[in-house]
ZATORVO-137603 format. One line per 10 residues: number of its first residue (from 1); their letters; for each residue x, y, z negated of N, C-alpha, C. Coordinates in nm, 4 decimals, padded with zeros to 6 digits, m for minus. Example, Ala and Ser with C-alpha at 12.3 -4.5 7.8 and 13.67 -1.06 7.14 Angstrom:
# ZATORVO-137603
1	AS	01.3190,m00.5690,m00.7800,01.2300,m00.4500,m00.7800,01.3200,m00.3300,m00.7800 ~ 01.2850,m00.2250,m00.7080,01.3670,m00.1060,m00.7140,01.2900,00.0030,m00.7870
//
This chain:
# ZATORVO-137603
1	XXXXXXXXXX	m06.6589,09.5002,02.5420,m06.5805,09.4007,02.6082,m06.6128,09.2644,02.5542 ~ m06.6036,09.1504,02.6344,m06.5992,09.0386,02.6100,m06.4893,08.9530,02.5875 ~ m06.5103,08.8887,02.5125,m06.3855,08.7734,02.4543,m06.4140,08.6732,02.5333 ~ m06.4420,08.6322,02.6459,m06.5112,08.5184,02.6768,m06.3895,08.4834,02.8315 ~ m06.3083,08.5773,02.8211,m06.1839,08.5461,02.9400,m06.1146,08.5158,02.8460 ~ m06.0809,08.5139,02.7227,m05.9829,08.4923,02.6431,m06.0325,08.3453,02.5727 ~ m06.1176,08.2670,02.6184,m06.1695,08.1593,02.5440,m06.0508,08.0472,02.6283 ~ m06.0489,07.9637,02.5198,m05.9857,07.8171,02.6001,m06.0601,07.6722,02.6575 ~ m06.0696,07.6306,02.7619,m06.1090,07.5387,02.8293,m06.0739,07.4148,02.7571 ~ m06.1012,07.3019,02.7161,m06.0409,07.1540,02.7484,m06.1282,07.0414,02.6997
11	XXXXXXXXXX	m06.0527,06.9509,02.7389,m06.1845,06.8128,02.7549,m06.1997,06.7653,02.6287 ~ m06.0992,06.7937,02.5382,m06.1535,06.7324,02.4215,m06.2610,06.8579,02.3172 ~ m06.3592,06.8280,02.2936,m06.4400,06.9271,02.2493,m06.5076,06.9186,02.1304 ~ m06.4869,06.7636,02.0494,m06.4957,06.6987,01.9467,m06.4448,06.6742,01.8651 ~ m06.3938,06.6484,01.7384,m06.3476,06.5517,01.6628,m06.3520,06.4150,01.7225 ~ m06.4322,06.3716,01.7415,m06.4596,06.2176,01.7992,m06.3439,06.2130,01.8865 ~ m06.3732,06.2918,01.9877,m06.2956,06.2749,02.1337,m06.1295,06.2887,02.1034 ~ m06.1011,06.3934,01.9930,m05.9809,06.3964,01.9630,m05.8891,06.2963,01.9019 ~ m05.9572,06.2138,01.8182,m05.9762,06.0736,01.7304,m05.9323,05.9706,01.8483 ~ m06.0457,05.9135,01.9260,m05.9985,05.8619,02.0397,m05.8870,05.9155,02.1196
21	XXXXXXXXXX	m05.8680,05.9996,02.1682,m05.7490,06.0275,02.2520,m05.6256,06.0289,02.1731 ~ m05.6127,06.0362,02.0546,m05.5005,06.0358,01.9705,m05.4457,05.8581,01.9596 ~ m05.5729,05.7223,01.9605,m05.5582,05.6349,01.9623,m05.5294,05.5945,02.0373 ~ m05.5642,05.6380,02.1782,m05.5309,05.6006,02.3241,m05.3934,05.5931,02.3669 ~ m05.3649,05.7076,02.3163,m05.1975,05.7138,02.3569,m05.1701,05.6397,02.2997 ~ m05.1558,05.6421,02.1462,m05.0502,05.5302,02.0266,m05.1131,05.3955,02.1511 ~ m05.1848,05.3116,02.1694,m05.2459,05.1866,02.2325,m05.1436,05.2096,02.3854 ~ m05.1657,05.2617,02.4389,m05.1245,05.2739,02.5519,m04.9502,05.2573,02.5346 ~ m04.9127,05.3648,02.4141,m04.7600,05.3614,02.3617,m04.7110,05.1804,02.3499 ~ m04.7977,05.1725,02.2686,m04.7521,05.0316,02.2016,m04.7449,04.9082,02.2948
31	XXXXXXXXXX	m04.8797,04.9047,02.3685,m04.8614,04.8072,02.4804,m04.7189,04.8729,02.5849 ~ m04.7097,04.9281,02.6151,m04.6496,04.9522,02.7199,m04.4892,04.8944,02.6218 ~ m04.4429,04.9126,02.5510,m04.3004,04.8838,02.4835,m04.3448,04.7047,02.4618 ~ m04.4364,04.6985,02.4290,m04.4365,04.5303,02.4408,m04.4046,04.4150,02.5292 ~ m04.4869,04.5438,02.6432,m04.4482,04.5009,02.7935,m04.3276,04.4651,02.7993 ~ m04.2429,04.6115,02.7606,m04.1094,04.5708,02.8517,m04.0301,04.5157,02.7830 ~ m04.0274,04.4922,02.6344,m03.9695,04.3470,02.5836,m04.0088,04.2450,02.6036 ~ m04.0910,04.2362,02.6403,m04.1372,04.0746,02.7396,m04.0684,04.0871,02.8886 ~ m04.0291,04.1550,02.9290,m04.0121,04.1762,03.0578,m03.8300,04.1233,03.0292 ~ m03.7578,04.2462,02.9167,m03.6613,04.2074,02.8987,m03.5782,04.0561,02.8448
41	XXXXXXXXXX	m03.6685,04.0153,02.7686,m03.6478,03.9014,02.6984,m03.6998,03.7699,02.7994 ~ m03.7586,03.7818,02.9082,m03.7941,03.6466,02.9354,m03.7065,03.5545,03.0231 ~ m03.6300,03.6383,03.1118,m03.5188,03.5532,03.1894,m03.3467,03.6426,03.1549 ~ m03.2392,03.5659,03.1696,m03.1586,03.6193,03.1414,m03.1437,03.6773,03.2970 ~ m03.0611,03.8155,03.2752,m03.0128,03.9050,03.3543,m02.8684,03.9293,03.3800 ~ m02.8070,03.8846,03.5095,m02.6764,03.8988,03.4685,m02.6198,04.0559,03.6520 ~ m02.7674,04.0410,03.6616,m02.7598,04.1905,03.7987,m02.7461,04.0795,03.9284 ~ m02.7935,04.1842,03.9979,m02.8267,04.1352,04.1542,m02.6789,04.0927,04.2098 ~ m02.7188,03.9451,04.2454,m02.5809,03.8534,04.3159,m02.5215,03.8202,04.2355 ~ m02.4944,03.8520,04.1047,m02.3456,03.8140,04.0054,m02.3390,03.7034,03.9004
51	XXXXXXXXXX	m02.2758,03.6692,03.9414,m02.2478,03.4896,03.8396,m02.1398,03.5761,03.7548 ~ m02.1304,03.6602,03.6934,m01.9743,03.7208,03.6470,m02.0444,03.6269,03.5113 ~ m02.1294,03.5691,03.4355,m02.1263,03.5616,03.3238,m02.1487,03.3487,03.3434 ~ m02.0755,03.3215,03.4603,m02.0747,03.1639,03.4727,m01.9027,03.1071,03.4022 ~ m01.9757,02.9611,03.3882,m01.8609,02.9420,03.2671,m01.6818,02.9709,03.3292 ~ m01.7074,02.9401,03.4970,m01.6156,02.9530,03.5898,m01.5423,03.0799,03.5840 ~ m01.5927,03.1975,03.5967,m01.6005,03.3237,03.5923,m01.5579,03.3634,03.4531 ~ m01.6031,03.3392,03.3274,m01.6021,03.3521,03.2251,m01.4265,03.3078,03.2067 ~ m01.3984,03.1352,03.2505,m01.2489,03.0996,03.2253,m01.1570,03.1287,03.3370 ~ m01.1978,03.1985,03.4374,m01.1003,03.3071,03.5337,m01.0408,03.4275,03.5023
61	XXXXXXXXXX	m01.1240,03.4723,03.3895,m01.0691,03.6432,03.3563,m01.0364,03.5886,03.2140 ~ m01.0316,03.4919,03.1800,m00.9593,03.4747,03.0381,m00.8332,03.4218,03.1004 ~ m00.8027,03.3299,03.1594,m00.7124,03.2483,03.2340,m00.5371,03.3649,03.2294 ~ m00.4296,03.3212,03.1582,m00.3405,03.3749,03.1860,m00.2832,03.4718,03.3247 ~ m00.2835,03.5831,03.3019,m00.2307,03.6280,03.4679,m00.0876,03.5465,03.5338 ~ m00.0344,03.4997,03.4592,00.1285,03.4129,03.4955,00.0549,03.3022,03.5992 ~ m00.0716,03.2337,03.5475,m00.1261,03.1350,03.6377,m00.1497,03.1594,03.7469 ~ m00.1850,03.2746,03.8243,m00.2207,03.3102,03.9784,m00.0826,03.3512,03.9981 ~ m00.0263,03.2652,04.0670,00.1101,03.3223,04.1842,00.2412,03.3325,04.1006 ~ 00.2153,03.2987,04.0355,00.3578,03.3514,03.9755,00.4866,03.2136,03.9523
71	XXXXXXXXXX	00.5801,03.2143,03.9792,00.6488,03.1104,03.8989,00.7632,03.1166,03.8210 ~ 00.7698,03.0392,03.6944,00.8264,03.0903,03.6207,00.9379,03.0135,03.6284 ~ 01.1122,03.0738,03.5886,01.1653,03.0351,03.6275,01.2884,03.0008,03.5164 ~ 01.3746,02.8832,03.4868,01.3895,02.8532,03.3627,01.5427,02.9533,03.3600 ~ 01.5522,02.9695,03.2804,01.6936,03.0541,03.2753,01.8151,02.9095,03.1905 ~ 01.7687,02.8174,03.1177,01.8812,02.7880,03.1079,01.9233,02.6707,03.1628 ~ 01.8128,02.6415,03.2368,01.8184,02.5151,03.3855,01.9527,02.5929,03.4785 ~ 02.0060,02.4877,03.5783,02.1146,02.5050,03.6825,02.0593,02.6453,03.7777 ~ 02.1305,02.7242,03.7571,02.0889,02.8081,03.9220,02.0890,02.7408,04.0213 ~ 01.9759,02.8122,04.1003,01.9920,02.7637,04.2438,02.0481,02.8421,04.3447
81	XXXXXXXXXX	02.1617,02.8614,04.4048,02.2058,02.9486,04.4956,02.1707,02.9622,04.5960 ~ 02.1102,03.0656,04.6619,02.0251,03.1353,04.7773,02.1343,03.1306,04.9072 ~ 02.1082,03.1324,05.0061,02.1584,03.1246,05.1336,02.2126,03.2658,05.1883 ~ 02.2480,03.2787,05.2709,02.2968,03.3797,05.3163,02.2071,03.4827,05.3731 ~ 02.1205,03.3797,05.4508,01.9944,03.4379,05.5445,01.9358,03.5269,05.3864 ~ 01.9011,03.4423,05.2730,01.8111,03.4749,05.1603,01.8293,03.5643,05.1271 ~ 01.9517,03.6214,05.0997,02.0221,03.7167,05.0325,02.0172,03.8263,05.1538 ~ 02.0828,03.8580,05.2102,02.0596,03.9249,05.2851,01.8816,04.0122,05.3070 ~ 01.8216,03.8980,05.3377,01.6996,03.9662,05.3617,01.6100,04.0171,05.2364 ~ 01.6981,03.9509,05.0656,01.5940,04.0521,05.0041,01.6652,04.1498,04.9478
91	XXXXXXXXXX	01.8308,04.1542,04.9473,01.8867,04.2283,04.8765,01.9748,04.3384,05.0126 ~ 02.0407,04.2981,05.1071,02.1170,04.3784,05.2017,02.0306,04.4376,05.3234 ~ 01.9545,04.4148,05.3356,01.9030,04.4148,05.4739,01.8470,04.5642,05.4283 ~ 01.8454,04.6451,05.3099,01.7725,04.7693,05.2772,01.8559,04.8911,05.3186 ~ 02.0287,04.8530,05.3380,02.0779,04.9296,05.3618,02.1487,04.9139,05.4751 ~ 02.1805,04.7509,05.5412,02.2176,04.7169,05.6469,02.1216,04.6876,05.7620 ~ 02.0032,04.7208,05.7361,01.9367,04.6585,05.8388,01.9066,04.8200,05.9482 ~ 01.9488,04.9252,05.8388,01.9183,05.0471,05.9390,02.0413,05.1141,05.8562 ~ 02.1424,05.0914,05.9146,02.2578,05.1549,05.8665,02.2268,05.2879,05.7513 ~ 02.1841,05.2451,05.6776,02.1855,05.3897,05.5429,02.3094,05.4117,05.4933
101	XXXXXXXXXX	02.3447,05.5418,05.4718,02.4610,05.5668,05.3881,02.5628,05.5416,05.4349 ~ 02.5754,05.5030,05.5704,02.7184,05.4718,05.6474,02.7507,05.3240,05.5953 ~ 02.6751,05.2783,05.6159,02.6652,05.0807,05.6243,02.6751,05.0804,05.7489 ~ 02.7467,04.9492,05.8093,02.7540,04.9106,05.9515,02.6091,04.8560,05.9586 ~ 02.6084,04.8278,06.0395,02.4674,04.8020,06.0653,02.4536,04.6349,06.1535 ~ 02.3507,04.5540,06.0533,02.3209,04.4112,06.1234,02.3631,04.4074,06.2229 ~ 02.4469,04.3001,06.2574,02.4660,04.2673,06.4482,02.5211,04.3302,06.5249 ~ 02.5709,04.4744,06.4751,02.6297,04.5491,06.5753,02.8285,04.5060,06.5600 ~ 02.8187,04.4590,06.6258,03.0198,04.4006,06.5997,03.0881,04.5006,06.6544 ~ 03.0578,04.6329,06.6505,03.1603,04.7476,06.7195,03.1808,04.7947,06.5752
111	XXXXXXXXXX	03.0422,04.8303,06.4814,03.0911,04.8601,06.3295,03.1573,04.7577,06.2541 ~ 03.1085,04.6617,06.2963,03.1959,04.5599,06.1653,03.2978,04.5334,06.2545 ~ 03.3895,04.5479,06.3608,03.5037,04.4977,06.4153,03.6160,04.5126,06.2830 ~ 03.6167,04.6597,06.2764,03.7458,04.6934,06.1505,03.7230,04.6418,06.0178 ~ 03.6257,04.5786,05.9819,03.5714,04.5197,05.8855,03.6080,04.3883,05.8606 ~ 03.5692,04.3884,05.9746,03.6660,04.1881,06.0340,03.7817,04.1678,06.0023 ~ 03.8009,04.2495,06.0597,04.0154,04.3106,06.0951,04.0844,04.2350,05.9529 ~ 03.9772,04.3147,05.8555,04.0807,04.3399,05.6889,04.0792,04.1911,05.6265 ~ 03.9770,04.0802,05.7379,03.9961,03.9557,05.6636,03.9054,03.8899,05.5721 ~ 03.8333,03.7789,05.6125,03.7442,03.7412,05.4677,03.7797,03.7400,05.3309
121	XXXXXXXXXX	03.8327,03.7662,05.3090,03.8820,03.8023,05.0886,03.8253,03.9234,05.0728 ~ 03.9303,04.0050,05.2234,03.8500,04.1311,05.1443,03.7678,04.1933,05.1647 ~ 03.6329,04.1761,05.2418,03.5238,04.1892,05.2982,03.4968,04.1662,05.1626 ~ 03.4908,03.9888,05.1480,03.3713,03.9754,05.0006,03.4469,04.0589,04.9010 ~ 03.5434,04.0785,04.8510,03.5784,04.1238,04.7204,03.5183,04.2947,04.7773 ~ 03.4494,04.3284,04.8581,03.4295,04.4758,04.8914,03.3007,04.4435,04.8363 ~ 03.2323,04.3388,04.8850,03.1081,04.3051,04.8466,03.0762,04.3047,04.6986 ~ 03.1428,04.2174,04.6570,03.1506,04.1590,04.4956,03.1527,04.2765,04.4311 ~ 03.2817,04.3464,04.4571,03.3354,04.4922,04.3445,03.2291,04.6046,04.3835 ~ 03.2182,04.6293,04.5097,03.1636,04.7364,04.5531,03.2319,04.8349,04.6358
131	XXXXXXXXXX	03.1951,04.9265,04.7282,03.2837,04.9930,04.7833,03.2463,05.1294,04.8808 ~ 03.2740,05.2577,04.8449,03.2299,05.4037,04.8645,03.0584,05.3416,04.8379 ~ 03.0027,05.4193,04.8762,02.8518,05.4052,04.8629,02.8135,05.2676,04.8367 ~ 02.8678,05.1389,04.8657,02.8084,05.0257,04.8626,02.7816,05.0056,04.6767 ~ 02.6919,05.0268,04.6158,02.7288,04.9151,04.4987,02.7531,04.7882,04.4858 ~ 02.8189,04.7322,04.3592,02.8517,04.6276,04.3325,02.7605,04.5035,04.3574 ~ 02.8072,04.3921,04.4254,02.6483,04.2721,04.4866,02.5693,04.3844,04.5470 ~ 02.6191,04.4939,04.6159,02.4837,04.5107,04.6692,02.4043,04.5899,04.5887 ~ 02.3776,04.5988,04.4632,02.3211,04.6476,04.3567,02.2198,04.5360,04.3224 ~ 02.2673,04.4160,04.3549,02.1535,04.3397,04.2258,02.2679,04.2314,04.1620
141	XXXXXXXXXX	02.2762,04.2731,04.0499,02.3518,04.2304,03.9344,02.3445,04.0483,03.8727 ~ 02.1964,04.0111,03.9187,02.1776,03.8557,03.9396,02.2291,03.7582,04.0343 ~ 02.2984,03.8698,04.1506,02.3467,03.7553,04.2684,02.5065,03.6904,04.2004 ~ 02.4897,03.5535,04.2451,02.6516,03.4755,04.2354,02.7323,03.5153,04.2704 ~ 02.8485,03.5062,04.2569,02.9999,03.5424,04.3529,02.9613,03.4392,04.4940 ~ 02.9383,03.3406,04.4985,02.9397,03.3072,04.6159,02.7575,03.3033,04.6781 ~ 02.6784,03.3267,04.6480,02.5730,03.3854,04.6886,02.6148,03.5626,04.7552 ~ 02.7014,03.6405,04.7354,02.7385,03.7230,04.7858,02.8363,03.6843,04.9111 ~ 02.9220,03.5856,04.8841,03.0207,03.5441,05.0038,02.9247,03.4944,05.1077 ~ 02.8393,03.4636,05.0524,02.7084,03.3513,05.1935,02.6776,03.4762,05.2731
151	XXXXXXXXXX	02.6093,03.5624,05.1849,02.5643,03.7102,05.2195,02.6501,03.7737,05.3029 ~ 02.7505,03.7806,05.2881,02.8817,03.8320,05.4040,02.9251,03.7735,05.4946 ~ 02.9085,03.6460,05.4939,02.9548,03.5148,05.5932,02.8485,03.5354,05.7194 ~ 02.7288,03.5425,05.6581,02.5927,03.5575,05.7511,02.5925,03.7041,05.8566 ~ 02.6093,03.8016,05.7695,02.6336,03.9274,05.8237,02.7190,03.9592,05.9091 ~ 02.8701,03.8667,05.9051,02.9925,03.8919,05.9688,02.9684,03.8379,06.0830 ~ 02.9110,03.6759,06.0439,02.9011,03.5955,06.1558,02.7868,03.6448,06.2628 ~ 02.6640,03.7036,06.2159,02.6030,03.8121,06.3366,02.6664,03.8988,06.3985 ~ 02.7594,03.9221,06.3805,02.8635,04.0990,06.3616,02.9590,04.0369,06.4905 ~ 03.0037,03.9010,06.5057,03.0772,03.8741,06.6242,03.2267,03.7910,06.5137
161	XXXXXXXXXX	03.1615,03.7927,06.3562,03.3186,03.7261,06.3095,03.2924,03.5640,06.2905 ~ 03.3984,03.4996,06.2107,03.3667,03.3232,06.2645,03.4081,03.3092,06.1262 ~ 03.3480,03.3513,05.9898,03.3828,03.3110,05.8496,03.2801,03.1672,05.8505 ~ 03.3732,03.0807,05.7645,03.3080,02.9455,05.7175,03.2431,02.9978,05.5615 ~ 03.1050,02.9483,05.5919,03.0438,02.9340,05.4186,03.0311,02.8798,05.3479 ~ 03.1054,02.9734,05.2382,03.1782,02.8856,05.1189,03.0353,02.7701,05.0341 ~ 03.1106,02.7035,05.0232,03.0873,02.6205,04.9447,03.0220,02.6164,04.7970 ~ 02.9093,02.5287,04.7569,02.8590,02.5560,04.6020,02.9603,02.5337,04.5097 ~ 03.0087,02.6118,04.4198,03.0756,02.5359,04.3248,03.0357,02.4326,04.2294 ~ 03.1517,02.3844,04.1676,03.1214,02.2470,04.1339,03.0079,02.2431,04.0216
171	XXXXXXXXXX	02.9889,02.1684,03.9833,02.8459,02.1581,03.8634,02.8947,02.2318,03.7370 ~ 02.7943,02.3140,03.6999,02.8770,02.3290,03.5544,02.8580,02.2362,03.4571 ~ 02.9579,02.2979,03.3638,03.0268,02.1812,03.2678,02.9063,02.1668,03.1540 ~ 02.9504,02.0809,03.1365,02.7890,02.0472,02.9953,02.8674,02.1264,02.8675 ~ 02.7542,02.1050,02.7893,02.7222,02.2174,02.7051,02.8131,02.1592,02.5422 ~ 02.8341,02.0595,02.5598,02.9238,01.9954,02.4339,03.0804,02.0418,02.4373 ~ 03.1370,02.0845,02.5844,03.2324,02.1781,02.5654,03.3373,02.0283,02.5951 ~ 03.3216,01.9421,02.6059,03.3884,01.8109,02.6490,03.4853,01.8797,02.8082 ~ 03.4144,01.8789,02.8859,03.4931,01.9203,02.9909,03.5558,02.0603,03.0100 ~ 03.5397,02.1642,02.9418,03.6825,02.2797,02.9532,03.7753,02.2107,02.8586
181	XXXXXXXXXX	03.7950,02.1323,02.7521,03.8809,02.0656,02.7054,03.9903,01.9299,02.8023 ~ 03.8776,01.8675,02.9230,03.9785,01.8008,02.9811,04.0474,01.8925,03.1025 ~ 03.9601,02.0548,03.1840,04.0151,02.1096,03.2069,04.1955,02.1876,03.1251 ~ 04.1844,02.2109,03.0339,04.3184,02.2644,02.9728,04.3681,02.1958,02.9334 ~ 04.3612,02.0725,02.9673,04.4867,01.9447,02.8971,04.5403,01.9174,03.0215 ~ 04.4192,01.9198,03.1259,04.4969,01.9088,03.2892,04.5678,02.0366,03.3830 ~ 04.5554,02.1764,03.2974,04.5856,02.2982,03.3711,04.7286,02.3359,03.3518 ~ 04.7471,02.2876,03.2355,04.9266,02.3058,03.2150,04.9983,02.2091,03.3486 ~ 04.9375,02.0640,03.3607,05.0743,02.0426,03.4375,05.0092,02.0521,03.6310 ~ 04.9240,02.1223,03.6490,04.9139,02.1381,03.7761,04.9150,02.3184,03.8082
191	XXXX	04.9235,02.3666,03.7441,04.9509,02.5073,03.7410,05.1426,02.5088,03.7073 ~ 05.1761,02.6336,03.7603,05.3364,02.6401,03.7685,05.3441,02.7150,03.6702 ~ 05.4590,02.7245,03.6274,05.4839,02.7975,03.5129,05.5586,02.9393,03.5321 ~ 05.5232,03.0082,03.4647,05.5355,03.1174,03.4455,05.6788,03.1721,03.4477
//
């Protein structure tokens, strides 16, 4: 038998040739990584279309989120009291606007007739306190006493009733405490006595 099917074929058949081809690659290796740090290093790259790294861009996503849309609102500045329409549409209108829970329902004056009946005091004080399913304001705990009366005035007066809306109360008193002092020097003699 012959060994000569069992022999191996290949192009390198030298020392020499093996020498060279061993250099070829490393050369070929080396240029080619040179390449592509030249390639990488010569212009900056920030990807196809995107300015995300412009100074604009850069002081947009640092930029406070409070700055887009928001406004902030002072708590120990004067309230401003909301309207009837206001109130209504962000706080009542969730349960009155599609009668939930056995709420009369916006505009319809056949439900609010008996509602009418009992009189503006006690409509709002139903409002104010709360009443069967209704929570108290409605359930938002920030509305005024008379930001709730506006709220009922508006509702009634769609409803077919003729309430007048109340009035802002007067300014509050400054903070030195000067005026509840000329209040209770003046409350004894215009109040009756007991």
């Amino acid at each position: 038998m012959s060994d000569a099917h069992n022999e191996q074929q290949s192009a390198i058949k030298t020392p020499k040739q093996l020498a060279m081809a061993v250099i070829g690659f490393f050369l070929v290796t080396v240029i080619g990584i040179i390449l592509l740090v030249q390639f990488v290093t010569t212009q900056k790259l920030t990807g196809a279309g995107s300015d995300s790294q412009t100074d604009d861009a850069i002081a947009a996503r640092l930029s406070p989120v409070a700055d887009q849309g928001f406004t902030f609102k002072d708590a120990s500045g004067p309230k401003v009291l909301q309207s009837g329409e206001a109130i209504y549409t962000s706080t009542c209108v969730a349960c009155h606007g599609a009668s939930v829970a056995g709420a009369p329902k916006f505009g319809d004056a056949g439900a609010w007739s008996a509602r009418l009946a009992q009189g503006y005091e006690t409509v709002v004080k139903h409002a104010i306190e709360g009443l069967r399913a209704m929570p108290a304001k409605g359930g938002n705990p920030d509305l005024d006493d008379v930001e709730v009366a506006r709220a009922v005035v508006y509702i009634a007066n769609a409803s077919g009733g003729k309430f007048k809306e109340p009035e802002a109360p007067a300014a509050a008193a400054p903070a030195d405490g000067a005026a509840p002092a000329a209040e209770a020097a003046s409350a004894p003699a215009a109040a009756p006595a007991k």
